[in-house]
N, C-alpha and C positions, 0 to 999 in steps of 0.2 A: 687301367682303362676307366673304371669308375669314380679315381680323384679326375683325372684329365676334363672326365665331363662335367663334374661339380664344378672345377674351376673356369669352364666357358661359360657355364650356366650363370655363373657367379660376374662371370665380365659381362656376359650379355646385359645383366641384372642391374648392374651398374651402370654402362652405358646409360638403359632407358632413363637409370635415377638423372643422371645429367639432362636430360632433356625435359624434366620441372623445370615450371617458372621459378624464382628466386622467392625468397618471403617479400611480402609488401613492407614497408617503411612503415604503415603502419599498424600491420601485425607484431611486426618487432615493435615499436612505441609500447601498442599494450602488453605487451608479453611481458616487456622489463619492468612496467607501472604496476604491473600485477604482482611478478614476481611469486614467493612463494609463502603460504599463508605459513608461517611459523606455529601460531599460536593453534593450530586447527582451525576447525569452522569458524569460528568467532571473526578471523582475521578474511575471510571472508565474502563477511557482510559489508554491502555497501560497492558504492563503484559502479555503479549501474549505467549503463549506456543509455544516451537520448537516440530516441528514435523518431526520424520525422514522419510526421501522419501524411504523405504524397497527396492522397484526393482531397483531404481538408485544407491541407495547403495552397492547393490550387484552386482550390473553391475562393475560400476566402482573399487570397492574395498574401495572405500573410504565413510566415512560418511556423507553427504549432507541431510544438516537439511534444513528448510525450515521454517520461524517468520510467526505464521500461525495473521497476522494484519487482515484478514479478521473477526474475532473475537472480535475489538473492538466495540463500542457501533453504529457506524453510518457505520460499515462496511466495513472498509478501511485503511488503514496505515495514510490517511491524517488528520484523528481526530486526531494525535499529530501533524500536523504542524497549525492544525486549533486551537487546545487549545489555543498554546502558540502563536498566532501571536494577538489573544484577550486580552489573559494574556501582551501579550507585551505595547499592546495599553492601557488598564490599568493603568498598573504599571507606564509608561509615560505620564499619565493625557490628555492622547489624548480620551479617550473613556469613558465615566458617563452613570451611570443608563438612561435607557430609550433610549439611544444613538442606531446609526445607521452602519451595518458594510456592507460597500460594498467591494468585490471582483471578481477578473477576474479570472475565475476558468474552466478546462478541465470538470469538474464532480465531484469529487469526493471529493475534497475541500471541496466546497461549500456543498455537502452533509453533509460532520463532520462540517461543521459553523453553519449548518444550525440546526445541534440539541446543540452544543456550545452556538450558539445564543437564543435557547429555552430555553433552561436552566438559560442561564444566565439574560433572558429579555430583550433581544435586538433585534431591528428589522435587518433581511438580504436584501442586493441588490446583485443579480449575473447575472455578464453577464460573455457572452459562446459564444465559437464557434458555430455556427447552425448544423457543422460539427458532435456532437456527438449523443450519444446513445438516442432515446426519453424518453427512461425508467428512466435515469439519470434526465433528466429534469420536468419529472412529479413528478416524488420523491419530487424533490428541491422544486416544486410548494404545491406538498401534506406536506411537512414542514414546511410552510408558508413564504416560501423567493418569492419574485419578483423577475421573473428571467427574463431576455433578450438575447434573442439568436440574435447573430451577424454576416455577413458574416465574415468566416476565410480570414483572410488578412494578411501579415508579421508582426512582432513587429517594423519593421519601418515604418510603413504606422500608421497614427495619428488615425486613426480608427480601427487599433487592440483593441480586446474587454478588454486586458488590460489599455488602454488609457482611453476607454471610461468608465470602472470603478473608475478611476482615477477622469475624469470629473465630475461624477455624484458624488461621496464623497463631493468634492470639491463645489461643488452646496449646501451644507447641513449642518448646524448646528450641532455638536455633533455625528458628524459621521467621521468614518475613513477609507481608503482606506486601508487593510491591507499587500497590496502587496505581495503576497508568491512566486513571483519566485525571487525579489530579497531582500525581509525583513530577515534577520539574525533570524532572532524568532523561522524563521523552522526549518532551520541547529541545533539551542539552541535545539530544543526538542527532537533531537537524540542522541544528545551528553549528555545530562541531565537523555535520557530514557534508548531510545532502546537499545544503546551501552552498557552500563551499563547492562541493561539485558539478552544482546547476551553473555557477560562475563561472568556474573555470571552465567547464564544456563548452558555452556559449562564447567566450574570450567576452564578456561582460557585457555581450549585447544581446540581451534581455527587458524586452519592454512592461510585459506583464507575467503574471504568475497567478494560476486557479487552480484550488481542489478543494475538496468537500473538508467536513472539521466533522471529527469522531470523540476521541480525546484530545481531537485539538493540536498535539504534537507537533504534527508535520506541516499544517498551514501556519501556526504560532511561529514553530524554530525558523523554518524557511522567509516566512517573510520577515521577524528579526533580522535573518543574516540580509538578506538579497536589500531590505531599509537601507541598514547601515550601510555596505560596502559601495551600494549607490548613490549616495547618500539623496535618500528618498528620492530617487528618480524610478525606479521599479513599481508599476499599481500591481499592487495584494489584493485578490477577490478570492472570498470565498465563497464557494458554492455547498446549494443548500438541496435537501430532498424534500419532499414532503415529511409532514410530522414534526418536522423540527423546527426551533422556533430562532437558529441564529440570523436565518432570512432577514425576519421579520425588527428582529432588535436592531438589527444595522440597518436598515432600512428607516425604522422609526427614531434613532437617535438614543437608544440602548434603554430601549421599554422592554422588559421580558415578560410575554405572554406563556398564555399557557400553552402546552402542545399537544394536539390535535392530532389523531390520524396515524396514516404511518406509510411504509414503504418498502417496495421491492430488493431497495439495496438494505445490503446488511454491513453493520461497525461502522456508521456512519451516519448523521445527522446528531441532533441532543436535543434537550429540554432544558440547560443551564448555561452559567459560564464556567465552565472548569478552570482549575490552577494554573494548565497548561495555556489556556487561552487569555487568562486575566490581564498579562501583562502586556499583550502583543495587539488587544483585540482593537484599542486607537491608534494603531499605524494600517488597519484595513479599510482601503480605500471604499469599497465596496461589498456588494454580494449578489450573485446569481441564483433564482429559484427553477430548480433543473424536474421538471414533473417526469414519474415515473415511463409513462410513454418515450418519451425523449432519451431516457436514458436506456431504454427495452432497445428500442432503435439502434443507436447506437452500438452496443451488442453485436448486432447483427451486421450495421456497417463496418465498423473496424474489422468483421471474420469476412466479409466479401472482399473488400476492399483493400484491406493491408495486411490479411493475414494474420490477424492479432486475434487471438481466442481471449477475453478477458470477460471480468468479472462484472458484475451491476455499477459498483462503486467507479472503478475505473471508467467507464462509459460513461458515467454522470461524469467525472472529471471531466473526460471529453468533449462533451456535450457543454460543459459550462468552456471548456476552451474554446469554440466555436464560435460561443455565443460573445465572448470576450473579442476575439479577434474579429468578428464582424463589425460590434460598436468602434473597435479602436481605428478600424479600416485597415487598406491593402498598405503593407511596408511594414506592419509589426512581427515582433517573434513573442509568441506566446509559450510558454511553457507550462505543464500538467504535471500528474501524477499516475501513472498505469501500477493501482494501489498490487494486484492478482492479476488472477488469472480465472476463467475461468471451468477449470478441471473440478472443483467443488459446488459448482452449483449448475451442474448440467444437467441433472435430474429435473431443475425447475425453468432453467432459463431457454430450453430447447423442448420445450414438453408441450404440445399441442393443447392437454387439457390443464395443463397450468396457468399458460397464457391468455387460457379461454374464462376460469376462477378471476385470476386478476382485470378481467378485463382488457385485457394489452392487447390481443391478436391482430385488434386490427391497425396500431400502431407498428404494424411490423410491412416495411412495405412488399407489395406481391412477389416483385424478382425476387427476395429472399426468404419467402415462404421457403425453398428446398431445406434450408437450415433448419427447420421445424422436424426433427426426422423421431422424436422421441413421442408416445402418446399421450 
């Protein structure tokens, strides 16, 4: 009696499965392009889907996609400049089993090192500004990196936390300083990855391409790649925050000022040319200066609007994509950078009396005061 009703139970069961729809064509596409990461994590990273911005699209007239990087494994666009500055050290017999990786990192770095370094068995050291987000730094700790938070101080002062990662490498057998703002490793991992897969996503119709320069990497490698395969038909802008002075150099014909000020986004803007940007930085068409207002907004419209919880950074991306596709007019496809997310900075980015410090509150416009729900 009780196999008999298992066995109905069992056809019943079946039946309803036959009456799913069938997979999509292109569920199957990504599922076999994915396939299975062999290598663990590492394998991955990267592959990130475009996601079109609908209300800024339709504003503008143009299409503005946006490289959703918040989607790789450690959260962040920086897991490919973290792969490959490991893989670099490697390949160069600087870094063996059981070995040590120290770096000077804003956050988000040393997050993708920090599960890089998991994976691959290696111990992390990170030291930081004390300037950033706590959430970022507990993370890095709940990862098992040693982290040291440092007073922010210029990169010419011997005690910028870049130095001091420098020093502590240096102290250490089988360890290596990986330096990502100015190691060529990061630049390699965009021109290797991302660009490659802003191209092929687009089927090569790609008019422009904007995002903010941090260490540079990801605007450097990408517009390399996206130059060449088009051969210079793709405009490079990069967009700037306050504080930073790469604005101001492309703009002036590559006078480097001093830098001034600062800003809401964090691992993003500079005071120099870094490594990663030296090579790259006369194939940039242009530059956009995205002021913090602008980019607080933002914020808030991409969470009403599309859904999209993101971080400071990425919204300034945003925000210079806008501005990009408005100058170029209606018929362009613009492409960004959705650097995070933002699950790390909601303490400040939804915080009544944060907004009210900075100044911002009232760049937030009134329909989405509700989003303000933190004190």
């Amino acid at each position: 009696m009780f196999r008999t009703a298992v066995r109905r139970f069992a056809s019943t069961a079946l039946k309803s499965a036959e009456a799913f729809a069938p997979p999509s064509a292109r569920l199957i596409d990504i599922a076999q392009a994915q396939r299975i990461s062999q290598n663990g994590l590492v394998d991955a990273i990267g592959n990130t889907p475009l996601i079109r911005m609908k209300h800024l699209s339709d504003e503008t007239g143009c299409e503005i996609l946006g490289k959703a990087e918040f989607q790789n494994p450690g959260g962040s666009v920086k897991d490919r400049a973290a792969l490959y500055v490991v893989k670099d050290a490697e390949e160069r017999g600087l870094l063996k089993p059981g070995g040590t990786v120290v770096e000077g990192t804003a956050g988000n770095t040393g997050i993708g090192l920090a599960h890089v370094c998991r994976s691959k068995g290696y111990k992390l050291v990170i030291y930081m500004p004390n300037t950033q987000a706590q959430g970022k730094i507990d993370l890095l700790r709940l990862l098992g990196a040693e982290v040291y938070p440092v007073p922010a101080v210029a990169f010419e002062d011997p005690e910028n936390y870049n130095h001091q990662a420098r020093r502590h490498a240096e102290r250490l057998d089988n360890a290596v300083w990986t330096n990502q703002f100015d190691n060529i490793a990061n630049r390699r991992a965009h021109i290797e990855t991302t660009g490659p897969e802003i191209w092929t996503q687009t089927s090569g119709k790609i008019d422009a391409f904007t995002c903010a320069s941090g260490t540079a990497g990801t605007i450097a490698g990408i517009t390399r790649y996206l130059k060449t395969v088009s051969d210079g038909r793709v405009k490079c802008i990069v967009a700037d925050p306050p504080g930073s002075v790469i604005h101001s150099y492309i703009q002036s014909g590559g006078k480097l000022g001093e830098r001034k000020g600062g800003s809401i986004t964090e691992g993003i803007g500079q005071g120099r040319i870094t490594d990663n940007l030296k090579p790259d930085i006369g194939l940039l068409d242009d530059s956009v200066h995205i002021p913090d207002a602008d980019s607080i907004a933002m914020v808030y419209r991409c969470l009403d609007e599309e859904g999209l919880y993101l971080g400071a950074s990425s919204a300034l991306n945003v925000a210079a994509a806008k501005k990009v596709a408005e100058r170029m007019g209606p018929g362009h496809t613009v492409v960004t950078i959705l650097c995070d997310g933002a699950y790390r900075y909601a303490d400040r980015l939804f915080s009544r009396k944060w907004l009210e410090e900075k100044k911002l509150l009232d760049a937030i416009p009134s329909h989405l005061e509700k989003y303000i729900v933190l004190p």
